[in-house]
DRENDO-1510 file (C-alpha; in Angstrom, 1 decimal, always signed):
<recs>
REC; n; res; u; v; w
REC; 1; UNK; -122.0; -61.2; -55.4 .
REC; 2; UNK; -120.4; -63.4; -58.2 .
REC; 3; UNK; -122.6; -65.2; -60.3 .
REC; 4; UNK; -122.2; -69.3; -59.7 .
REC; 5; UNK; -121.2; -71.2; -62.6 .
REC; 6; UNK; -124.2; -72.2; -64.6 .
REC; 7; UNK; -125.2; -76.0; -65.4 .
REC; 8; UNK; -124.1; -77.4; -68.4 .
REC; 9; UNK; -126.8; -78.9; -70.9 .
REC; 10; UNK; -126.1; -81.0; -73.7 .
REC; 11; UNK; -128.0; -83.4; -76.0 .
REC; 12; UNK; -125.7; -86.8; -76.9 .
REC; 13; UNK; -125.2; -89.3; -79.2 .
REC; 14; UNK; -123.5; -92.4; -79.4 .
REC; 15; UNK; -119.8; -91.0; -79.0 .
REC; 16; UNK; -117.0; -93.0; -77.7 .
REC; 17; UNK; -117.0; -93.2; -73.6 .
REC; 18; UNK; -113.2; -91.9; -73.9 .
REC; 19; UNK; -114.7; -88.9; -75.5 .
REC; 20; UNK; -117.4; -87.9; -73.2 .
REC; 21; UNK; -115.0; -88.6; -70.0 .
REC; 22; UNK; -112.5; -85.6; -71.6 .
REC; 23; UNK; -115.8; -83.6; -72.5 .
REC; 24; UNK; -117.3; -83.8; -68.1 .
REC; 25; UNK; -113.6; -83.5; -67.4 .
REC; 26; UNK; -112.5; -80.6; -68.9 .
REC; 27; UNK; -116.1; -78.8; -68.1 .
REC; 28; UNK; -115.2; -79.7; -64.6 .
REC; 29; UNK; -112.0; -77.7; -64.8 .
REC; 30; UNK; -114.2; -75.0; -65.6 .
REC; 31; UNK; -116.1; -75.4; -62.3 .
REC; 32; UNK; -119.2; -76.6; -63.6 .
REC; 33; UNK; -120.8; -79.0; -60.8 .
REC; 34; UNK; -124.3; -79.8; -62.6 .
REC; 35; UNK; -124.6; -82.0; -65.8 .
REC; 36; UNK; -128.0; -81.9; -67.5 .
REC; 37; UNK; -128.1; -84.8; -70.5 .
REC; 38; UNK; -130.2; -86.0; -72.6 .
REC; 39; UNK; -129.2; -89.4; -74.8 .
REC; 40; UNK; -130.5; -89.5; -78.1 .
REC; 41; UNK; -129.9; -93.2; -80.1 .
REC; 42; UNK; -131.5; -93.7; -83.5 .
REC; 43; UNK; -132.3; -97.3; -84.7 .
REC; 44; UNK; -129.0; -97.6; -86.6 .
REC; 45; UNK; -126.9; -97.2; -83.2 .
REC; 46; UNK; -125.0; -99.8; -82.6 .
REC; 47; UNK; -126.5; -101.5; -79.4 .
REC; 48; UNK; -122.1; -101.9; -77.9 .
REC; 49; UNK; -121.9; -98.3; -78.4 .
REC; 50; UNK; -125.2; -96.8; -77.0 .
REC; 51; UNK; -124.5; -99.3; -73.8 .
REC; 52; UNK; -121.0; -98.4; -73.6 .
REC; 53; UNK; -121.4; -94.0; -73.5 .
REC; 54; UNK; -124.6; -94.8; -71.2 .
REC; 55; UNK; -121.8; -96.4; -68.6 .
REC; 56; UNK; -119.4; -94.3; -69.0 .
REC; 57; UNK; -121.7; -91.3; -68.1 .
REC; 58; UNK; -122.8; -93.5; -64.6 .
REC; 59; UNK; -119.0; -94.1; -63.9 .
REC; 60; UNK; -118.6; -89.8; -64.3 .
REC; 61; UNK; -121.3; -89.7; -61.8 .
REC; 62; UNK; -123.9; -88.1; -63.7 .
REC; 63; UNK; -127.6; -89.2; -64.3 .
REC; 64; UNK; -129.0; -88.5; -67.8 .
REC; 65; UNK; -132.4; -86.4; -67.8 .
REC; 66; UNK; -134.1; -88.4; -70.5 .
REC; 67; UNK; -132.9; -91.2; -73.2 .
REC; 68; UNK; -134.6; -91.3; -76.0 .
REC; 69; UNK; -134.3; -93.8; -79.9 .
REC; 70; UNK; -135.6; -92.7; -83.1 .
REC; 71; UNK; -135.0; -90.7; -86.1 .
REC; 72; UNK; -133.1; -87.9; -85.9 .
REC; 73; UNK; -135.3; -84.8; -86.6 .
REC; 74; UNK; -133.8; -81.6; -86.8 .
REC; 75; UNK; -136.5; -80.5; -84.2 .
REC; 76; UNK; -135.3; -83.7; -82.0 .
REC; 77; UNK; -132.5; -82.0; -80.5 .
REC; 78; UNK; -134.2; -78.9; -80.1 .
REC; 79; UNK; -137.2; -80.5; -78.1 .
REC; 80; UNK; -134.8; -82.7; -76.0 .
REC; 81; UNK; -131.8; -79.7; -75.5 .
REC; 82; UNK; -135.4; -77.4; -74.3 .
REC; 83; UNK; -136.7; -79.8; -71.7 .
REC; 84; UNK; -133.3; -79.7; -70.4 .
REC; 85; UNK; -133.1; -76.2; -69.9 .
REC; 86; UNK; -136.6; -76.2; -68.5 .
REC; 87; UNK; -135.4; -78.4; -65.4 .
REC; 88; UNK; -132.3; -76.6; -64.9 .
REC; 89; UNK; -134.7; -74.1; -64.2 .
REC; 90; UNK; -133.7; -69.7; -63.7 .
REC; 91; UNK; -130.6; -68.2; -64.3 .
REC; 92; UNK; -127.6; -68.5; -67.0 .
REC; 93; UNK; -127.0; -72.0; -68.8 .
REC; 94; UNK; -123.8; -73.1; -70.5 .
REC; 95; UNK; -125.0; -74.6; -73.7 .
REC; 96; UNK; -122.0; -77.2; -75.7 .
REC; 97; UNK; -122.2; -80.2; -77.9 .
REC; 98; UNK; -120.4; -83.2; -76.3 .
REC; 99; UNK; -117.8; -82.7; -79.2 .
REC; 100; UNK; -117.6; -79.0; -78.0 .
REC; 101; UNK; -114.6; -77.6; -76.1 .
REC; 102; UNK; -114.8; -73.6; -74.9 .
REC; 103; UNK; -111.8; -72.4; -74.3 .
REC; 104; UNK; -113.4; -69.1; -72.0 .
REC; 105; UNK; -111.0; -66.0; -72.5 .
REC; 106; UNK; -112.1; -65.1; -68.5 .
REC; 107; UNK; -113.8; -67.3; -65.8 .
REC; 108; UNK; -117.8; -68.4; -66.5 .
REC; 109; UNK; -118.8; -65.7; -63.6 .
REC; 110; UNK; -117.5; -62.6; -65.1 .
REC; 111; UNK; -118.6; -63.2; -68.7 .
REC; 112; UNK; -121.8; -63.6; -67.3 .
REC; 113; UNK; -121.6; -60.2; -65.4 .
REC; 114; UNK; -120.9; -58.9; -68.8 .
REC; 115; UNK; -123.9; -60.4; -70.3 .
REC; 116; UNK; -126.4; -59.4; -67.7 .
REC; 117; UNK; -126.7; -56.0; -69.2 .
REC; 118; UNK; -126.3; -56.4; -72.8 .
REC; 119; UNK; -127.4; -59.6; -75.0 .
REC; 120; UNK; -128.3; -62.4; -72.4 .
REC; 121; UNK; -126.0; -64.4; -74.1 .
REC; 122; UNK; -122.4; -65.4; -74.9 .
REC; 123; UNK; -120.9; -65.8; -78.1 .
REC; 124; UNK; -118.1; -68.7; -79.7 .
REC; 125; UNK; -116.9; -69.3; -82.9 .
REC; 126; UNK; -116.1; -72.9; -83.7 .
REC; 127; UNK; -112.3; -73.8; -84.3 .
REC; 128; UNK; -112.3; -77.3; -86.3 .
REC; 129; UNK; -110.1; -79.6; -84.6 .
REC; 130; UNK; -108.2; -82.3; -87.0 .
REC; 131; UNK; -105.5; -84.5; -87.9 .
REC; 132; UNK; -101.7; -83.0; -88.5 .
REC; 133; UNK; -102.2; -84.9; -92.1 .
REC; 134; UNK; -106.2; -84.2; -92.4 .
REC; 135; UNK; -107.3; -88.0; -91.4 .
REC; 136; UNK; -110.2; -89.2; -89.7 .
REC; 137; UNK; -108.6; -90.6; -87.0 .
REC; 138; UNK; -110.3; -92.3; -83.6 .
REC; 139; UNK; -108.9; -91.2; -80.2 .
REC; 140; UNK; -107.6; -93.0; -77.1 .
REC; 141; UNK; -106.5; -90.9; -73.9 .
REC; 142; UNK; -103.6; -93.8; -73.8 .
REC; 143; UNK; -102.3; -92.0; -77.4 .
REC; 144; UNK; -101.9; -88.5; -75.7 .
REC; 145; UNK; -104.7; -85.9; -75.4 .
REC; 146; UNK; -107.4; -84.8; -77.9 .
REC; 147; UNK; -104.7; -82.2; -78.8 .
REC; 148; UNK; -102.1; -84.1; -79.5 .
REC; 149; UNK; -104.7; -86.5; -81.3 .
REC; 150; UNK; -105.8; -83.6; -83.7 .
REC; 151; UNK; -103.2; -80.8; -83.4 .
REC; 152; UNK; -104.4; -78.4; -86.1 .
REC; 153; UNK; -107.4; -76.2; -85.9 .
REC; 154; UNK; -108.9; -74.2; -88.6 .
REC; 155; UNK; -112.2; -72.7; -90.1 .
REC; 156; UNK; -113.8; -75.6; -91.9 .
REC; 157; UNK; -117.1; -75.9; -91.1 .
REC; 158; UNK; -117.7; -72.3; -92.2 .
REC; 159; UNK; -115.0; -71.9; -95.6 .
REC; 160; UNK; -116.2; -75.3; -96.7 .
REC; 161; UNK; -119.2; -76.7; -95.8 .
REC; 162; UNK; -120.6; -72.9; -95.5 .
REC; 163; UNK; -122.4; -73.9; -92.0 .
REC; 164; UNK; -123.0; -71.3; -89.5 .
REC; 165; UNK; -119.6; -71.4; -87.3 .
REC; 166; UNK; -121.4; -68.9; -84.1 .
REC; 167; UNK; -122.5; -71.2; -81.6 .
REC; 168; UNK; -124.4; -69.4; -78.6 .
REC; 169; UNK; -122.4; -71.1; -75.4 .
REC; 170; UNK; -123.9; -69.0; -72.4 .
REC; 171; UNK; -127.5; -68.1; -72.2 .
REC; 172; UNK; -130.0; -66.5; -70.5 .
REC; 173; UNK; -133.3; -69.2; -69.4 .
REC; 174; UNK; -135.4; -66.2; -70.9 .
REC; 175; UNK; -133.2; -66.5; -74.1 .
REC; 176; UNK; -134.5; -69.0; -76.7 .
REC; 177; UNK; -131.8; -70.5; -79.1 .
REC; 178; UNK; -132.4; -71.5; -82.1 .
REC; 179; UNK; -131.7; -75.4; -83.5 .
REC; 180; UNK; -128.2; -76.3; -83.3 .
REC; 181; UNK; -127.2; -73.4; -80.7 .
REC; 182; UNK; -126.3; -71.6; -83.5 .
REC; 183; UNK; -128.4; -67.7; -82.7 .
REC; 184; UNK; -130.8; -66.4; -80.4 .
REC; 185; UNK; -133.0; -64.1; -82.6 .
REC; 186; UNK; -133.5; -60.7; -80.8 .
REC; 187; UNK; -130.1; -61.6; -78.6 .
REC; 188; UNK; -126.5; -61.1; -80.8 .
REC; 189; UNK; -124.1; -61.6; -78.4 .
REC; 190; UNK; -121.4; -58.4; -78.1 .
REC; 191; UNK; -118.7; -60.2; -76.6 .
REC; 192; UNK; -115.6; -60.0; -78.2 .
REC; 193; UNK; -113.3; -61.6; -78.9 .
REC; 194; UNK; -116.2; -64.7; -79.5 .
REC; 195; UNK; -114.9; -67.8; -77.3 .
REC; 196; UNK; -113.1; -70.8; -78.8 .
REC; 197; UNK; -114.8; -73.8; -79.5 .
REC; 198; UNK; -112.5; -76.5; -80.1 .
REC; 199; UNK; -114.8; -78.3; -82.5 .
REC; 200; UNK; -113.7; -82.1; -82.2 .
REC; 201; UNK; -116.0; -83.5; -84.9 .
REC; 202; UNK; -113.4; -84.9; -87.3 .
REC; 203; UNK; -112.9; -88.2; -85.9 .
REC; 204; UNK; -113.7; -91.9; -86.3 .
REC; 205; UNK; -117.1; -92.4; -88.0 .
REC; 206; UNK; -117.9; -89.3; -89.2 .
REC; 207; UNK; -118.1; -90.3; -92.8 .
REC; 208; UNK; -120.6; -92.7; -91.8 .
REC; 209; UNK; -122.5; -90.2; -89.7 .
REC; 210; UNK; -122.3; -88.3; -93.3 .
REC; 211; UNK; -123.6; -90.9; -95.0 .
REC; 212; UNK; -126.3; -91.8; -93.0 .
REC; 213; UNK; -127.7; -88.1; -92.9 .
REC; 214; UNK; -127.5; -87.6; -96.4 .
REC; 215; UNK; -129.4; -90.8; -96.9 .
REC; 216; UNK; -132.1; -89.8; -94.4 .
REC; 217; UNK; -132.2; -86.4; -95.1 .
REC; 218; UNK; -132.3; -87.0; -98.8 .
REC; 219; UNK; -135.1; -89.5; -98.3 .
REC; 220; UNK; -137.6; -87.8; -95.6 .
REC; 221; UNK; -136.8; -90.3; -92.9 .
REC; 222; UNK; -135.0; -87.5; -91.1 .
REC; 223; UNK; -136.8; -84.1; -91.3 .
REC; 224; UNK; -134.9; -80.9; -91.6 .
REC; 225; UNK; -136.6; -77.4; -91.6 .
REC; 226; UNK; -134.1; -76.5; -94.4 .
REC; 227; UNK; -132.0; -78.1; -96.7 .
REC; 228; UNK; -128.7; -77.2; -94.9 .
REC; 229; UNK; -127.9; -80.3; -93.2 .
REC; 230; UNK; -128.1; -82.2; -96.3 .
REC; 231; UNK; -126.1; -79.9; -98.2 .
REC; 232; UNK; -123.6; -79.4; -95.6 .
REC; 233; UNK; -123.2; -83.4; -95.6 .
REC; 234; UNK; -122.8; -83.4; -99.6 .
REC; 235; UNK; -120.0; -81.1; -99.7 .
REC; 236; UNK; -118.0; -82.9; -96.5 .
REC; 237; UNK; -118.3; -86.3; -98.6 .
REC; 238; UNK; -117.6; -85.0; -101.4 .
REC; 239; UNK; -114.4; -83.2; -100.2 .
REC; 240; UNK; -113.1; -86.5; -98.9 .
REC; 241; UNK; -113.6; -87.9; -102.0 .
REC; 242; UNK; -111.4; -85.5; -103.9 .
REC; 243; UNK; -108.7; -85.9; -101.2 .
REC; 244; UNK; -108.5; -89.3; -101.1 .
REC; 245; UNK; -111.0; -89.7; -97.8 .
REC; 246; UNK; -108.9; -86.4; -96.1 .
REC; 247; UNK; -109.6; -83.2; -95.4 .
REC; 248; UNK; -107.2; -80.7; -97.0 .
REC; 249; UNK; -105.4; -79.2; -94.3 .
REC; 250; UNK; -102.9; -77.6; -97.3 .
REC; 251; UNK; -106.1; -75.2; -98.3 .
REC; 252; UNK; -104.9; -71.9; -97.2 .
REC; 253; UNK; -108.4; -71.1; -97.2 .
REC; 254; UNK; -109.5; -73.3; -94.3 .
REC; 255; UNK; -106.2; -72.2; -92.4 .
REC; 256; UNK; -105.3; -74.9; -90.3 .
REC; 257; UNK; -102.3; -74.3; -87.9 .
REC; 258; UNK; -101.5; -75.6; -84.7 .
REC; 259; UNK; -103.5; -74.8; -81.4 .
REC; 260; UNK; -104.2; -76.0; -77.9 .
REC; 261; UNK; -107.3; -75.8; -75.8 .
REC; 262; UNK; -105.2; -74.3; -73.3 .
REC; 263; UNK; -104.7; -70.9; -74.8 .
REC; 264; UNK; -106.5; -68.4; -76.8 .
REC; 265; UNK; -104.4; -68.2; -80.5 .
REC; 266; UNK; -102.7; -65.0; -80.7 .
REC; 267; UNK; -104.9; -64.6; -84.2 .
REC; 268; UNK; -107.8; -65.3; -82.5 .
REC; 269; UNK; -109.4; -62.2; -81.7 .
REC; 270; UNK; -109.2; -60.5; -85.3 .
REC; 271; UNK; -110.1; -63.4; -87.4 .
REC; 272; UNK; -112.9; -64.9; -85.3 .
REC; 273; UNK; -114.3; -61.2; -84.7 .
REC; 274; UNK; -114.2; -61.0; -88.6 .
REC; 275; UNK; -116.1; -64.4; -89.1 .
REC; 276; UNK; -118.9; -62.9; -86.8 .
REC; 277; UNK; -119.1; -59.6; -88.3 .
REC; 278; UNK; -119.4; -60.8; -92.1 .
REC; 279; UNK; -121.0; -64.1; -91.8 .
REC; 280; UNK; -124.4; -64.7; -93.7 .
REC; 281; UNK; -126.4; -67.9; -94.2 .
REC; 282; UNK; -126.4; -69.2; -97.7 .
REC; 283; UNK; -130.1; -69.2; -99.2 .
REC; 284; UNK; -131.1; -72.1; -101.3 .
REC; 285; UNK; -132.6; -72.5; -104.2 .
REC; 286; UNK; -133.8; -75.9; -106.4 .
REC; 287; UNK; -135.7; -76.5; -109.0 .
REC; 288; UNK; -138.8; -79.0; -108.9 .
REC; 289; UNK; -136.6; -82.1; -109.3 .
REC; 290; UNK; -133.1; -80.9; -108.5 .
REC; 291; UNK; -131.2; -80.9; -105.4 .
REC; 292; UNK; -130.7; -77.4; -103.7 .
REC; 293; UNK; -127.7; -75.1; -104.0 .
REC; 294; UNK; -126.6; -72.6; -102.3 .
REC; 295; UNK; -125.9; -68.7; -102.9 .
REC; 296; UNK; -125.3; -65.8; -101.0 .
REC; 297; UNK; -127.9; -64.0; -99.3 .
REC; 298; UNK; -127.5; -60.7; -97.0 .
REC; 299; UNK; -129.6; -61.8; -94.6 .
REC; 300; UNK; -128.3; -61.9; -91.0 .
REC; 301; UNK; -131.2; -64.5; -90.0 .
REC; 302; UNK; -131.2; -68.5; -90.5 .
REC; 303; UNK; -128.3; -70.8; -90.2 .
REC; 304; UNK; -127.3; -74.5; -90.6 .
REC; 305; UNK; -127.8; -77.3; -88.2 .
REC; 306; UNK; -124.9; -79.9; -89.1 .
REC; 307; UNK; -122.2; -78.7; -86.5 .
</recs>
């Protein structure tokens, strides 16, 4: 019997309503019938905004689990993404941040099949989505699609900001997954090629969502289990700085090209495969008064949690 497509659970922010309509829409596509959310505002959320995404989500039909307001721990997702997965109860869920877009290589039911007997999980790589000229732009679905909004993918998150770019999107309920969906200790996923996802974080507001977590990282107001989401945060602002508020789509290193969420890129399968294979977490190290830095470690634990 083929497996039925699993529910899709997600914790959200305050993202535009535009946004999260293309988010349920294009999961719908996929077949997925059953929406777990969980809102999450802090007290800096703009009231419009939290009202606005909250309305949006009624209009799409679907109920959110919890709401919640606060400061943004690191553990705060993980708490509210696991009392999601408790009520969507046995069986395979399909784990995706609401600026997440999988592009599956096969339909949900047979990757799954695949899965059973290996990892309990599916693997992704994220693709950053962005401007043809690097921008920050905001999106409307009257100015064309999200890929016509931000053309150009590329491998930012892990060349620059030296995140963790695997993102677990299909997991077992006996699977736990670590903060930001990034691993499953004990369960490496062993499909490849990893699955796309069209990471559209680059938009409107995201130097201010920078900001705000390197001020409240910095300060203790937001705790973090490492230092990564801070760092990451410092060397995104930082970039934009030297590029005049842009990311550099001209680095070759990041290499940005065009791509669609309607088709796998012909490079795909060696390049992400080869992203998997050799990433490692960056270990940091501070002195008593100094900021952390990173360097290279061999371990193939850990992670960052600013994706």
């Amino acid at each position: 019997m083929m497996t039925a497509v699993p529910p899709l659970i997600a914790v959200v922010g305050p993202v535009e309503p535009a946004l999260l309509t293309a988010w349920v829409g294009h999961y719908r596509a996929l077949g997925v019938d059953r929406f777990l959310l969980a809102f999450h505002f802090t007290e800096h959320a703009c009231p419009e905004r939290r009202h606005a995404v909250q309305a949006a989500c009624r209009e799409l039909g679907v109920v959110p689990e919890a709401v919640s307001t606060g400061p943004w721990h690191e553990h705060t997702n993980v708490r509210l993404r696991d009392l999601l997965r408790a009520k969507a109860g046995q069986g395979w869920h399909l784990l995706a941040d609401s600026d997440e877009f999988h592009a599956f290589p096969a339909p949900l039911p047979e990757l799954i099949a695949e899965a059973e007997s290996a990892s309990g999980t599916v693997g992704g790589v994220m693709l950053d989505r962005v401007a043809a000229d690097g921008s920050l732009p905001g999106w409307s679905p009257q100015d064309g699609g999200l890929d016509r909004a931000y053309p150009l993918g590329g491998f930012f998150t892990h060349h620059l900001l030296r995140g963790d770019p695997r993102k677990i999107v299909l997991a077992h309920s006996t699977v736990p997954v670590a903060s930001g969906n990034h691993r499953a200790e004990g369960h490496r996923p062993v499909n490849r090629p990893p699955v796309v996802v069209h990471h559209f974080k680059w938009r409107t507001r995201v130097r201010e969502n920078a900001e705000q977590r390197a001020a409240h990282s910095a300060d203790g107001t937001w705790q973090d289990a490492s230092p990564a989401r801070l760092t990451e945060a410092r060397r995104f602002l930082a970039h934009l700085d030297q590029h005049g508020g842009r990311i550099n789509v001209q680095d070759e290193r990041y290499g940005f090209r065009p791509v669609s969420t309607r088709a796998v890129p012909d490079w795909w399968a060696q390049e992400a495969t080869q992203i998997v294979t050799a990433w490692r977490p960056p270990a940091y190290t501070a002195g008593p008064n100094e900021p952390a830095s990173m360097i290279s470690s061999p371990s193939p634990l850990g992670g960052s949690n600013l994706a």
